[in-house]
C-alpha positions as CSV (number, residue, x, y, z in Angstrom):
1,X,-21.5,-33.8,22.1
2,X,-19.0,-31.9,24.4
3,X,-16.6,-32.3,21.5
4,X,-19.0,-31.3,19.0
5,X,-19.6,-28.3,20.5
6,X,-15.7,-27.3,21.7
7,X,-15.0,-27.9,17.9
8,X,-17.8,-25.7,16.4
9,X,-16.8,-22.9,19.4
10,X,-13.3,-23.2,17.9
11,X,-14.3,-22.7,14.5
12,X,-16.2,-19.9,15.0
13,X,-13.9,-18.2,16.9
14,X,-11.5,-18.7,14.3
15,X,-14.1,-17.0,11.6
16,X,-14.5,-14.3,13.8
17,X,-10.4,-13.4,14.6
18,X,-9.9,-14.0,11.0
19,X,-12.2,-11.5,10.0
20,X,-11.2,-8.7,12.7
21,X,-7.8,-9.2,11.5
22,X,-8.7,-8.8,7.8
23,X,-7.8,-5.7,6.8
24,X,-10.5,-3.2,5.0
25,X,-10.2,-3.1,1.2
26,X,-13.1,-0.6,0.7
27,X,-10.8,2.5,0.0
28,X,-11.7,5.2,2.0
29,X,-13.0,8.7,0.6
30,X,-10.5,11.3,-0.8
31,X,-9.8,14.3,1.6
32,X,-7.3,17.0,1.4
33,X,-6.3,15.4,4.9
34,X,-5.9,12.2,3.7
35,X,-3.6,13.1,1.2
36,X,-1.6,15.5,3.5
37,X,-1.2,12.1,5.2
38,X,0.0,10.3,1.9
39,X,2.5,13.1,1.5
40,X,4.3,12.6,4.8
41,X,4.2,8.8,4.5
42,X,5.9,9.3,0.9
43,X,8.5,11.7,2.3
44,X,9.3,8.7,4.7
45,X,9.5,5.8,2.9
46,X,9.2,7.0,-0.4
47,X,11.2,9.3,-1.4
48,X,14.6,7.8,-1.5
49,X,13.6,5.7,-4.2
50,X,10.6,7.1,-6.2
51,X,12.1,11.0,-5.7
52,X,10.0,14.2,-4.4
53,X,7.9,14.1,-7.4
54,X,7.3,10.5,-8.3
55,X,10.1,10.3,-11.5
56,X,11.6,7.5,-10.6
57,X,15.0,9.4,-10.0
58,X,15.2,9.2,-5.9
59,X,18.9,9.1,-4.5
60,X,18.9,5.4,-4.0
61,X,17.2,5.3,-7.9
62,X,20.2,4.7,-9.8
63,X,21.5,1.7,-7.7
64,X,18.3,-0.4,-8.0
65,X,17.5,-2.9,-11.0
66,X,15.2,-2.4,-12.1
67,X,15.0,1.8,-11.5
68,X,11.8,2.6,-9.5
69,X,8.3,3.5,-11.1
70,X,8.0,7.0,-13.2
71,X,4.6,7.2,-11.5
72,X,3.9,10.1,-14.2
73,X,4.9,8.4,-17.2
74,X,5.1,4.8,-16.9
75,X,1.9,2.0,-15.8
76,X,2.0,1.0,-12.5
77,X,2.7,-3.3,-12.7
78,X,0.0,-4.1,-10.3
79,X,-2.8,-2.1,-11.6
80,X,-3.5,1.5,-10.9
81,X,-6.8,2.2,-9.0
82,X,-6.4,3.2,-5.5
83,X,-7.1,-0.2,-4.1
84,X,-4.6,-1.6,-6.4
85,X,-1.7,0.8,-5.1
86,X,-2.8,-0.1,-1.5
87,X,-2.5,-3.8,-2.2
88,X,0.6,-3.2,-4.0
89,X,1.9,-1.0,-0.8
90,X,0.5,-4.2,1.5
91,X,2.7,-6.9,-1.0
92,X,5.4,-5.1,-2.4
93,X,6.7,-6.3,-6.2
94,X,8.3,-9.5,-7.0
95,X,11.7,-9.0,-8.5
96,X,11.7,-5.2,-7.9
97,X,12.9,-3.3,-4.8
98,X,9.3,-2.6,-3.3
99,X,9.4,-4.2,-0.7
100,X,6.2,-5.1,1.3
101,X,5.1,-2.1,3.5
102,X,3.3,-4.2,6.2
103,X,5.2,-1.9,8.8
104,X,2.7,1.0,7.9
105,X,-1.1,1.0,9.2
106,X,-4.0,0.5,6.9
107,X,-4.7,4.1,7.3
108,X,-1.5,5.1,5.9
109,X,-1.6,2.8,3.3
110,X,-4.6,4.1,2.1
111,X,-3.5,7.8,2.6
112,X,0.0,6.8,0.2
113,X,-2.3,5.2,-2.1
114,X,-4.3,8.2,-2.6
115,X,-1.3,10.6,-2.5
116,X,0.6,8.7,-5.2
117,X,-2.4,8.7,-7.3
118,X,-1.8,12.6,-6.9
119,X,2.0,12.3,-8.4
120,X,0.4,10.3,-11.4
121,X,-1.7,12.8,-12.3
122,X,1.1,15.4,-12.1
123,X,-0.6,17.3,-8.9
Protein backbone atom coordinates (compact mmCIF):
# COMPACT_ATOMS: atom_id res chain seq x y z
CA UNK A 1 0.00 0.00 0.00
CA UNK A 2 2.99 2.22 1.08
CA UNK A 3 4.19 1.75 -2.41
CA UNK A 4 1.06 2.44 -4.03
CA UNK A 5 0.78 5.49 -2.56
CA UNK A 6 4.72 6.77 -2.88
CA UNK A 7 4.08 5.89 -6.63
CA UNK A 8 0.76 7.83 -7.11
CA UNK A 9 2.55 10.86 -4.87
CA UNK A 10 5.24 10.66 -7.51
CA UNK A 11 3.12 10.83 -10.36
CA UNK A 12 1.27 13.50 -9.35
CA UNK A 13 3.97 15.54 -8.57
CA UNK A 14 5.37 14.92 -11.74
CA UNK A 15 1.81 16.24 -13.50
CA UNK A 16 2.03 19.07 -11.43
CA UNK A 17 6.02 20.31 -12.21
CA UNK A 18 5.34 19.48 -15.67
CA UNK A 19 2.53 21.70 -15.98
CA UNK A 20 4.22 24.83 -13.95
CA UNK A 21 7.00 24.35 -16.23
CA UNK A 22 4.87 24.41 -19.42
CA UNK A 23 5.06 27.43 -20.85
CA UNK A 24 1.69 29.66 -21.73
CA UNK A 25 0.64 29.37 -25.40
CA UNK A 26 -2.42 31.72 -25.02
CA UNK A 27 -0.82 34.83 -26.65
CA UNK A 28 -1.12 37.69 -24.58
CA UNK A 29 -3.11 40.91 -25.69
CA UNK A 30 -1.53 43.60 -28.04
CA UNK A 31 -0.31 46.77 -26.18
CA UNK A 32 1.76 49.56 -27.48
CA UNK A 33 4.00 48.37 -24.44
CA UNK A 34 4.27 45.10 -25.45
CA UNK A 35 5.48 45.94 -28.73
CA UNK A 36 7.89 48.58 -27.42
CA UNK A 37 9.22 45.45 -25.72
CA UNK A 38 9.28 43.45 -29.14
CA UNK A 39 11.25 46.28 -30.52
CA UNK A 40 14.15 46.22 -28.10
CA UNK A 41 14.25 42.40 -28.04
CA UNK A 42 14.54 42.71 -32.11
CA UNK A 43 17.25 45.29 -31.78
CA UNK A 44 19.16 42.61 -29.67
CA UNK A 45 18.95 39.61 -31.33
CA UNK A 46 17.36 40.50 -34.37
CA UNK A 47 18.68 42.81 -36.14
CA UNK A 48 22.01 41.52 -37.30
CA UNK A 49 20.27 39.07 -39.36
CA UNK A 50 16.67 40.18 -40.21
CA UNK A 51 17.92 44.12 -40.51
CA UNK A 52 16.12 47.30 -38.77
CA UNK A 53 13.12 46.84 -40.85
CA UNK A 54 12.55 43.16 -41.29
CA UNK A 55 14.05 42.86 -45.24
CA UNK A 56 16.05 40.20 -44.71
CA UNK A 57 19.28 42.41 -45.52
CA UNK A 58 20.86 42.52 -41.70
CA UNK A 59 24.84 42.80 -41.73
CA UNK A 60 25.37 39.16 -41.01
CA UNK A 61 22.37 38.61 -44.05
CA UNK A 62 24.60 38.06 -46.85
CA UNK A 63 26.82 35.25 -45.13
CA UNK A 64 23.82 33.00 -44.22
CA UNK A 65 22.35 30.15 -46.56
CA UNK A 66 19.68 30.49 -46.82
CA UNK A 67 19.42 34.70 -46.40
CA UNK A 68 17.06 35.48 -43.46
CA UNK A 69 13.07 36.03 -43.82
CA UNK A 70 11.85 39.24 -45.92
CA UNK A 71 9.23 39.45 -43.04
CA UNK A 72 7.36 42.07 -45.58
CA UNK A 73 7.39 40.17 -48.59
CA UNK A 74 8.02 36.60 -48.12
CA UNK A 75 5.67 33.69 -45.89
CA UNK A 76 6.96 33.04 -42.70
CA UNK A 77 7.94 28.78 -42.88
CA UNK A 78 6.36 28.05 -39.64
CA UNK A 79 3.07 29.76 -40.02
CA UNK A 80 2.33 33.39 -39.37
CA UNK A 81 -0.09 34.00 -36.42
CA UNK A 82 1.40 35.37 -33.36
CA UNK A 83 1.47 32.04 -31.60
CA UNK A 84 3.14 30.58 -34.50
CA UNK A 85 6.11 33.24 -34.47
CA UNK A 86 6.43 32.58 -30.68
CA UNK A 87 6.75 28.89 -31.26
CA UNK A 88 8.94 29.51 -34.03
CA UNK A 89 11.13 32.06 -31.64
CA UNK A 90 10.88 28.93 -28.84
CA UNK A 91 12.30 26.23 -31.77
CA UNK A 92 14.17 28.06 -34.13
CA UNK A 93 14.17 26.60 -38.08
CA UNK A 94 15.64 23.42 -39.15
CA UNK A 95 18.29 23.96 -41.81
CA UNK A 96 18.16 27.79 -41.47
CA UNK A 97 20.24 30.02 -39.11
CA UNK A 98 17.31 30.63 -36.50
CA UNK A 99 18.38 29.29 -34.04
CA UNK A 100 16.20 28.40 -30.92
CA UNK A 101 15.67 31.51 -28.71
CA UNK A 102 15.11 29.50 -25.38
CA UNK A 103 17.55 32.15 -23.82
CA UNK A 104 14.69 34.84 -23.89
CA UNK A 105 11.64 34.70 -21.42
CA UNK A 106 8.17 33.88 -22.44
CA UNK A 107 7.35 37.47 -22.12
CA UNK A 108 9.74 38.46 -24.60
CA UNK A 109 8.89 35.97 -26.83
CA UNK A 110 5.63 36.96 -26.92
CA UNK A 111 6.48 40.78 -27.13
CA UNK A 112 9.07 39.77 -30.53
CA UNK A 113 6.16 37.80 -31.78
CA UNK A 114 3.90 40.64 -31.71
CA UNK A 115 6.58 43.27 -32.83
CA UNK A 116 7.54 41.25 -35.86
CA UNK A 117 4.03 40.88 -36.83
CA UNK A 118 4.40 44.83 -36.85
CA UNK A 119 7.39 44.67 -39.62
CA UNK A 120 5.09 42.25 -41.66
CA UNK A 121 2.57 44.55 -41.89
CA UNK A 122 5.08 47.34 -42.90
CA UNK A 123 4.46 49.42 -39.40
Amino acid sequence: MSGSCFLAGAVLGALAFSSAAAPSRKPPKRSPELVEQGKATYAIYCVACHGERGAGDGSAAGRLNPRPRNFATEKFRQGQSVSQIFETLGKGVPGTAMVKFTNLSEADRWALAWYVLDLKAGK
